[in-house]
C-alpha positions in Angstrom: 30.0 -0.3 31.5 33.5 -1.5 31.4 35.0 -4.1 29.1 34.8 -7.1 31.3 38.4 -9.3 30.9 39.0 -11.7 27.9 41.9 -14.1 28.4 40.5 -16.1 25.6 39.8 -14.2 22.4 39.5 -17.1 20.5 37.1 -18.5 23.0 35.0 -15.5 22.8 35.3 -15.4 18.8 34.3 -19.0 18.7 31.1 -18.2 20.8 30.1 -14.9 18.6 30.7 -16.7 15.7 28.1 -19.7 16.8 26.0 -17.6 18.0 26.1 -15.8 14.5 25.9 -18.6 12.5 22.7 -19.6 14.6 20.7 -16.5 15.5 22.4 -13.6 12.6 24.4 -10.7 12.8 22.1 -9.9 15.2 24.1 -7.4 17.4 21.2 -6.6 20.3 20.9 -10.2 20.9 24.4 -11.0 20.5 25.8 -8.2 22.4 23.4 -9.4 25.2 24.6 -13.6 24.6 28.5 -12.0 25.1 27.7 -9.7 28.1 29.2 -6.6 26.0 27.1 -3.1 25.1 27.1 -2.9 21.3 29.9 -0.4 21.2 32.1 -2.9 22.8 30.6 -5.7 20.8 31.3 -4.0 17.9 34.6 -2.9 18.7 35.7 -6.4 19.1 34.2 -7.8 15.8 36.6 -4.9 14.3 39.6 -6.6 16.2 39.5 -9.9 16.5 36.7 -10.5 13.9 38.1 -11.2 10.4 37.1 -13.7 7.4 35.5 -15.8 10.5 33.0 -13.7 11.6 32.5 -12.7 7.7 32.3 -16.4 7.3 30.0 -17.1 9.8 27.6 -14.4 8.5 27.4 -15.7 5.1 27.0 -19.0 6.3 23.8 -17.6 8.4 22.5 -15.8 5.3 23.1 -18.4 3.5 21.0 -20.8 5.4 18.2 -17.9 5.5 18.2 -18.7 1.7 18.6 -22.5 2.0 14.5 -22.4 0.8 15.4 -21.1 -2.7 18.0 -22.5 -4.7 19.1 -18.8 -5.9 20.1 -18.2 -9.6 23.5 -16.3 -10.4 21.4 -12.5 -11.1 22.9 -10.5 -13.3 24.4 -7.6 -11.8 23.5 -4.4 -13.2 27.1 -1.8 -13.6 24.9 1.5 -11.5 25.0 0.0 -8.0 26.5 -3.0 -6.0 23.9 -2.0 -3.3 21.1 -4.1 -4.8 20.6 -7.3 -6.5 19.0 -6.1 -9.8 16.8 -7.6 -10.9 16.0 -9.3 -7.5 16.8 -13.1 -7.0 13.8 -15.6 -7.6 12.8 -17.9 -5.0 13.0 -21.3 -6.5 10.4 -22.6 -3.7 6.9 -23.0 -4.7 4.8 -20.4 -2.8 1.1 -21.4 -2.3 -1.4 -18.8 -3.9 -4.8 -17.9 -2.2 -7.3 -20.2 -2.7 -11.1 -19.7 -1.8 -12.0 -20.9 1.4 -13.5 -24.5 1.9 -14.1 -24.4 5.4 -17.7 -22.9 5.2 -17.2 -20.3 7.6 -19.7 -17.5 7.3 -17.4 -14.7 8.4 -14.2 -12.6 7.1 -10.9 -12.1 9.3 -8.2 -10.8 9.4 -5.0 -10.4 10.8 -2.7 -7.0 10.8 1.0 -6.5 11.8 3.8 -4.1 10.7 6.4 -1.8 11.4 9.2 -4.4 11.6 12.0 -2.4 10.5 14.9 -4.9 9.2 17.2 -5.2 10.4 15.5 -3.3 13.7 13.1 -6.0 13.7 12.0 -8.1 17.3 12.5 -12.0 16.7 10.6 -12.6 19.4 7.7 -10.4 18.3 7.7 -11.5 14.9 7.9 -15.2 16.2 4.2 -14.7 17.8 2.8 -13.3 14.6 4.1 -16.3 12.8 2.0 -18.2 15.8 -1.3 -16.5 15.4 -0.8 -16.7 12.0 -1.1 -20.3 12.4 -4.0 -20.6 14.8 -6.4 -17.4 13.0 -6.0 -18.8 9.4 -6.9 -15.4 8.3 -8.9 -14.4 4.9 -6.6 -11.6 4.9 -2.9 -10.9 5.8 -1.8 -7.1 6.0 1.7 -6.1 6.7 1.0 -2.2 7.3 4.2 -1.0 6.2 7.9 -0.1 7.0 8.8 -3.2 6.6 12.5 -2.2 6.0 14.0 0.7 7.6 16.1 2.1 4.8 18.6 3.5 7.3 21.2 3.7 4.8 19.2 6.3 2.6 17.9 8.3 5.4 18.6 12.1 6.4 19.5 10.8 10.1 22.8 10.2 11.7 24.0 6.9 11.1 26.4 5.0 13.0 29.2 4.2 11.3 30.4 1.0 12.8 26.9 -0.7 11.3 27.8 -3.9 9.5 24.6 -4.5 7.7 23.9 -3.1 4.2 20.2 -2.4 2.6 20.8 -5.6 0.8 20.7 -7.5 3.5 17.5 -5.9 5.2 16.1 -6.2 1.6 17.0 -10.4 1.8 15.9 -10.3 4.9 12.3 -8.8 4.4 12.0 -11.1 1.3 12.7 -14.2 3.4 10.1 -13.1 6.2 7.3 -12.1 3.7 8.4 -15.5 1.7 7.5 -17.7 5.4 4.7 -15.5 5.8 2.9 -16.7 2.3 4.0 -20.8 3.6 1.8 -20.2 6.5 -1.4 -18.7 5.1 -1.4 -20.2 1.5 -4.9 -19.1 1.4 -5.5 -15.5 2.9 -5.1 -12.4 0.5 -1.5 -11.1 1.5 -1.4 -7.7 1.1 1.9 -5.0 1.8 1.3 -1.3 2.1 4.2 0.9 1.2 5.4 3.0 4.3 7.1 5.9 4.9 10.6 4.5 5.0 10.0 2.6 2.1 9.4 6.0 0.5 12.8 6.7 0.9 13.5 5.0 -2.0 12.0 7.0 -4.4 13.2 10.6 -2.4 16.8 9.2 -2.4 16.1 8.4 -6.5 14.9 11.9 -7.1 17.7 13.4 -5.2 20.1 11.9 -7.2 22.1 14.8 -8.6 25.1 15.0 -11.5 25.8 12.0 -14.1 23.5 10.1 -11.6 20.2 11.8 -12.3 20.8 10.6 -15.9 20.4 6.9 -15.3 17.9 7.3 -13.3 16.2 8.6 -16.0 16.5 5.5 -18.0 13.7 3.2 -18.6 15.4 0.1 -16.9 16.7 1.7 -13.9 12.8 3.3 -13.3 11.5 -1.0 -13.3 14.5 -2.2 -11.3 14.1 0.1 -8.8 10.8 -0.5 -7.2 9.7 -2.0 -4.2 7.5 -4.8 -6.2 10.8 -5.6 -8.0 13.4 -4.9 -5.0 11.3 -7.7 -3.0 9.4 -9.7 -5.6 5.9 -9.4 -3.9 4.4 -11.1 -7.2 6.6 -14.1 -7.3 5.7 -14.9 -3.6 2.2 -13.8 -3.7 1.5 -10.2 -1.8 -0.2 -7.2 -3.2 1.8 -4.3 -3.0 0.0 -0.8 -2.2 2.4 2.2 -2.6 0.6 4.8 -0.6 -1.0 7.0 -2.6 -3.1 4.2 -3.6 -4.3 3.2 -0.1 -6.7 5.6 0.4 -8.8 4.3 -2.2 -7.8 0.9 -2.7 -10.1 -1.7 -1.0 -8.3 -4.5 1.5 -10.7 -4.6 4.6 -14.2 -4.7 4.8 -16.0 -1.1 4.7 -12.7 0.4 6.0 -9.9 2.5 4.8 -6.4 0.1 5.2 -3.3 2.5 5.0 0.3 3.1 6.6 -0.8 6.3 7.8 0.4 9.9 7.9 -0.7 11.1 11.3 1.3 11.0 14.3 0.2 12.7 17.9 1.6 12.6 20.8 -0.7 9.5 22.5 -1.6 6.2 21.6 -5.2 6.7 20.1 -5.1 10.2 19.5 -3.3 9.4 16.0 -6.6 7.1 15.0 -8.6 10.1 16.1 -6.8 12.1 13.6 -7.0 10.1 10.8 -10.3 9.7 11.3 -10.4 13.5 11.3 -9.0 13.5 8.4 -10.9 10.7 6.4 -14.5 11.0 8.2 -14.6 7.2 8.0 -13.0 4.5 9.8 -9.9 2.9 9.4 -6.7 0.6 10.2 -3.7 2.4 10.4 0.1 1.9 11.5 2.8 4.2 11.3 2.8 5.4 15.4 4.1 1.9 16.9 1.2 2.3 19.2 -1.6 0.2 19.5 -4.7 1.4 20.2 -8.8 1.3 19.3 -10.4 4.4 19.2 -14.3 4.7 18.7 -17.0 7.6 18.0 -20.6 7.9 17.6 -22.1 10.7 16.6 -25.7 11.4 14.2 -23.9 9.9 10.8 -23.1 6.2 13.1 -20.4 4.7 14.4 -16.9 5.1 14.1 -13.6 3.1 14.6 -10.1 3.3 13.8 -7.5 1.1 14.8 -3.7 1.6 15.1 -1.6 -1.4 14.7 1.3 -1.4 16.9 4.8 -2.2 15.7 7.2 -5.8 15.7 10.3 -4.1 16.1 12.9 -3.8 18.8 11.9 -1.5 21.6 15.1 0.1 21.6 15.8 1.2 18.2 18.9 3.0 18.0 18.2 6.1 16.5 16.2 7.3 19.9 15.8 6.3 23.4 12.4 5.6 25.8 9.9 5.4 23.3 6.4 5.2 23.7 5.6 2.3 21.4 3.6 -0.5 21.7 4.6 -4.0 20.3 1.3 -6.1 18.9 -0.8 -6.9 16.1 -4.4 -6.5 15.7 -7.7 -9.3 14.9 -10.4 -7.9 12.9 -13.6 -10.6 12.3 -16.5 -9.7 9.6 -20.3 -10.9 9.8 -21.3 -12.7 6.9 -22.8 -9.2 5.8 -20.2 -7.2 7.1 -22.9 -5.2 9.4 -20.5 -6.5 12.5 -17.0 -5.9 13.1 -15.0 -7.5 16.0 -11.7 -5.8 16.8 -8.8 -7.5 18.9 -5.9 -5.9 19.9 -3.1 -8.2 20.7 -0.1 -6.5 23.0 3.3 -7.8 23.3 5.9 -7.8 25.9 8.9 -9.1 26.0 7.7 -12.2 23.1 4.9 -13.1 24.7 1.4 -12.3 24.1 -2.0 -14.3 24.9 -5.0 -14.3 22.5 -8.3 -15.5 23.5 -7.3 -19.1 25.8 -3.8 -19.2 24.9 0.1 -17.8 25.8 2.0 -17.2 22.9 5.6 -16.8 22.9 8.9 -18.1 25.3 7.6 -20.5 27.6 6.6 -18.3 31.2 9.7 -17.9 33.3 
């Protein structure tokens, strides 16, 4: 594709820099809004750009934050890529409260694998509408909810703009809206696997570095609990060596999950191999409901699907699936109802209703 003429930069700088200060640094959706590919979106930010496209970016974050009144943190002299210890929220964020409604039943609602700042607005925007309607008991986010591209092994393109900071805010903020809209369901956020590159990019630390991260203070500071402040805005955190055993759903094992095969619903089957009981998983970015019955009962596990672009930039034509998943409890938990809620293109329908951009 071929840079198209410009015979107004200013023009064009004035419409990135609205649409920045609007949407974020968003450069899918803004690359798209300009009629550039990235590369030449980001090629022109570099030229043209300056202190006003810096300006409009902290103008968006700010306004991202414009729900807590952020105290001045103290920055801690080992790193500038994190704010240590993590800045409060100053907004009041509800905590669960037990049901009043006198329903007889338990549900739940699962989502994950949004990878900031890979996330899907879109996707993420129907969550936040289900989320209204189910009025869950129980919230899950089932991991990876930041991608940590900056600590990973993979090529990285170097023209990025964003900084783990930012994907941390960002995540914060999200999580933060999530807890406004179900005051009352048990929130709960299991650790993923790019999460856990945190704690491999600690341990490789090599040289003078391996001493401070040896010391006390760096060991709290660094943590996801602290790096996001689940406690202040009301999620459990799971790091996943816990999940296994810690109970979140009904009669069923809630984790990231470790298996990955080469089909949707073949990686339930194999954590169900590996368990023997059933489960909720995510991990794949596929969404599927596998089932079994055999002498010892029945058996189901469930893979999650993803809320992240489609198009992630570290591969090409995946085989993902954007959704989220419904699970609903009988009073005695002897009946489990499963729905699987697919995505495409921000729009999804549950039960009687279209969620989403209105139908074109």
């Amino acid at each position: 594709m071929s840079m198209r003429p410009r015979p107004n930069v200013d023009a064009d700088l004035n419409r990135l820099c609205g649409l920045v200060a609007e949407f974020g640094p968003d450069r899918q959706r803004n690359s798209t809004q300009m009629g550039l590919n990235i590369t030449q979106l980001d090629n022109f930010i570099r030229r043209h750009g300056g202190s006003r496209y810096r300006e409009a970016v902290d103008g968006y974050q700010r306004r991202m934050r414009a729900q807590a009144e952020v105290a001045p943190a103290t920055k801690r002299a080992f790193t500038d890529t994190f704010d240590l210890p993590a800045r409060p929220f100053a907004v009041e964020v509800p905590r669960p409260q037990p049901s009043t409604t006198g329903k007889k039943w338990t549900t739940a609602l699962l989502y994950g694998d949004t990878h900031f700042p890979f996330h899907d607005p879109l996707a993420l925007g129907v969550v936040e509408s289900l989320l209204k309607d189910i009025k869950p008991d129980i919230l899950v986010n089932m991991g990876d909810i930041v991608d940590c591209w900056q600590i990973s092994r993979w090529d990285k393109d170097p023209s990025r703009l964003d900084t783990l900071q930012d994907n941390i805010d960002a995540a914060r903020v999200h999580l933060a809206r999530m807890a406004q809209l179900a005051p009352n369901a048990r929130r709960v956020l299991l650790e993923g696997n790019h999460e856990a590159r945190l704690t491999k990019t600690i341990w490789q630390m090599d040289g003078a570095a391996r001493h401070l991260a040896q010391l006390r203070v760096f060991q709290e500071s660094m943590t996801w609990v602290n790096l996001l402040q689940t406690e202040a805005i009301g999620w459990d955190f799971i790091a996943t060596r816990d999940q296994a055993r810690t109970p979140v759903l009904p009669k069923i094992i809630t984790k990231h999950g470790t298996v990955v095969r080469a089909r949707s619903g073949l990686s339930a089957f194999g954590e169900w191999q590996k368990y023997g009981r059933s489960g909720a998983s995510g991990h794949t970015h596929r969404l599927a409901d596998w089932l079994h019955r055999d002498d010892n009962g029945t058996a189901r596990w469930i893979e999650t699907g993803c809320t992240c672009l489609m198009d992630a930039p570290y591969g090409n034509d995946f085989d993902w699936q954007q959704g989220a998943v419904v699970m609903t409890w009988s009073a005695d938990q002897f009946i489990q109802h499963v729905e699987l809620i697919s995505m495409r293109d921000g729009r999804a329908i549950w039960r009687d209703k279209e969620y989403g951009r209105a139908t074109r």
